[in-house]
N, C-alpha and C positions, 0 to 999 in steps of 0.2 A: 504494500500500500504506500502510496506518496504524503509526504508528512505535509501538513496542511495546517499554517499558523493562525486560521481567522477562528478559528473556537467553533468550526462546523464544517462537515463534512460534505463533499460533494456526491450526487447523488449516484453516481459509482464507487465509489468510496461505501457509500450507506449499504451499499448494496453487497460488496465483498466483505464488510463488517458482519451483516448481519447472516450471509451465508455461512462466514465461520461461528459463529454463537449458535447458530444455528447446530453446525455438525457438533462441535463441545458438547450441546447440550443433550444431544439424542446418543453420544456415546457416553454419558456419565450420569447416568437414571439416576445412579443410586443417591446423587448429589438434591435431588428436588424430586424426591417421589411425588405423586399426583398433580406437578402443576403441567401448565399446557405450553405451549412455544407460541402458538397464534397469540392468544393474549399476553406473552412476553414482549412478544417482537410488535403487536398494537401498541401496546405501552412504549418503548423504545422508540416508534414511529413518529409517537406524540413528544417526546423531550427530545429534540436533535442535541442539546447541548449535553444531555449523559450519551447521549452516541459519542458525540464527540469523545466525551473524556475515556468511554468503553474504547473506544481508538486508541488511545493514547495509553492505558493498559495494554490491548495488545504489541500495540508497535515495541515495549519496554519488556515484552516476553513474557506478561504474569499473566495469560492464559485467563481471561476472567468469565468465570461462569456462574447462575444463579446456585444460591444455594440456601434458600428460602424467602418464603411470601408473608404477607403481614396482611390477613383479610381486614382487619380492621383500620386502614392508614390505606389498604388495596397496594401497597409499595413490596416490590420487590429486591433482593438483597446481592450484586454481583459482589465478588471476591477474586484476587489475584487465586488462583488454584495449580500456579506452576509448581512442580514437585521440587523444585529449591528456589531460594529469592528469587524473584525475576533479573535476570542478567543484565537488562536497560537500566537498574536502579541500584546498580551496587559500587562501593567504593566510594561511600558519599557518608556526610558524619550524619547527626540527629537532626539540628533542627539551623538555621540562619545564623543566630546568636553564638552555637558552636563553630560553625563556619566563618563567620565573622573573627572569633576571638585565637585562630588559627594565626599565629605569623609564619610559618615556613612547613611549607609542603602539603598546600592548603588541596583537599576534595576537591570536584569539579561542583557536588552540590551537593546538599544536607535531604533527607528524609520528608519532614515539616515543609520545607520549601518546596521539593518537586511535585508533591502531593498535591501542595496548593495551587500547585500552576496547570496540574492535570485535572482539575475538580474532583479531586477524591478526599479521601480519611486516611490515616496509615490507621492498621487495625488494634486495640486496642488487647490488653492481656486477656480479658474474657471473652472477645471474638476470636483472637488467635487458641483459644484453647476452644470453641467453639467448632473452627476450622478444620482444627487436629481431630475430629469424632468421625469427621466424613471422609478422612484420607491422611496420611504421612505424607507431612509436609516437613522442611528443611532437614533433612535427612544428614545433607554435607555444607550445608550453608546456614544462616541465620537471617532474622528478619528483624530489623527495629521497630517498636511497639510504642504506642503515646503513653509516654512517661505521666505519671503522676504530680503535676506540680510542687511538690516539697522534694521530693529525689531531685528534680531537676533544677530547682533554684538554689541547691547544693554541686549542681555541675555534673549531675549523673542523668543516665537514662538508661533505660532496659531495652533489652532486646529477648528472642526467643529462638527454639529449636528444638525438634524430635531427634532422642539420641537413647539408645537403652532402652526402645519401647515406650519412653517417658518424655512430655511435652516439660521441659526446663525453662526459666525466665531467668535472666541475670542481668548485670547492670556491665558499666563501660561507663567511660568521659564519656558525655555527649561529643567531645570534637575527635574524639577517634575515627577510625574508619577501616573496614578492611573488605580486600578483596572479593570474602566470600557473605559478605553483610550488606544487605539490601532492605527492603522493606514490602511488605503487603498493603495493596488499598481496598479500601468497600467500597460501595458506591450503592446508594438507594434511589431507584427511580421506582 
């Protein structure tokens, strides 16, 4: 797909977006048992700007697929669902202010910041363990998680990862960064 700066997709674009969400979703039942695709992709039709940002998921490699509906709100729930960080998003620290307070050998970009420029959420500890019920995820890599404001206004943030069968959370500087550490988005449309 061609990267597209205006914050909406062109209607070829729309159209190979939604053909892949489409295959995603028909190959991983077990991610959304009983919902339908027609009224997914209705929905989807109707907010071009979470097209957009479902773009900008995939173009970053996190695979994003539904992985539940909210009848009460009628909103439904995408999720990065790539079996490690998504590759587009790694090697970036936590959030701007970590970025920022970098003097030498600064990231290309912080978690918090990319997230806000793709219209997403990075996933929080209880969706990320949330995530981990319907599949292993970060097997060989990590994902940074929205920190709790008093860890972080001590200079820390968490991250997460499946190791041992077991969904773990730990912390890091926020201005750290590595290779194999990226981050998860939601997105509710």
């Amino acid at each position: 797909m061609n990267k597209n700066t205006s914050n909406q997709l062109t209607a070829e674009q729309t159209i190979q977006l939604l053909a892949v969400l489409k295959t995603r979703f028909e190959q991983h039942k077990t991610r959304h048992e009983g919902l339908k695709w027609a009224a997914i992709q209705a929905k989807l039709e109707a907010n071009p700007e979470k097209l957009w940002s479902l773009n900008e998921m995939e173009e970053t490699e996190g695979e994003p697929d539904v992985i539940s509906y909210n009848p009460a709100t009628d909103e439904y729930c995408f999720v990065d669902c790539s079996a490690e960080s998504p590759k587009g998003r790694r090697s970036i620290c936590y959030d701007p202010e970590a970025l920022e307070s970098r003097k030498e050998h600064k990231p290309k970009h912080s978690a918090l910041g990319m997230a806000a420029e793709m219209g997403i959420e990075v996933l929080t500890e209880a969706q990320y363990r949330k995530l981990q019920e319907i599949g292993k995820f970060d097997a060989k890599t990590s994902s940074w998680l929205k920190t709790p404001a008093g860890i972080r206004e001590m200079g820390g943030a968490i991250f997460g990862d499946w190791r041992y069968g077991t969904v773990f959370t730990y912390h890091n500087g926020a201005e750290s960064y590595y290779a194999a550490r990226g981050f998860r988005g939601i997105l509710i449309v």
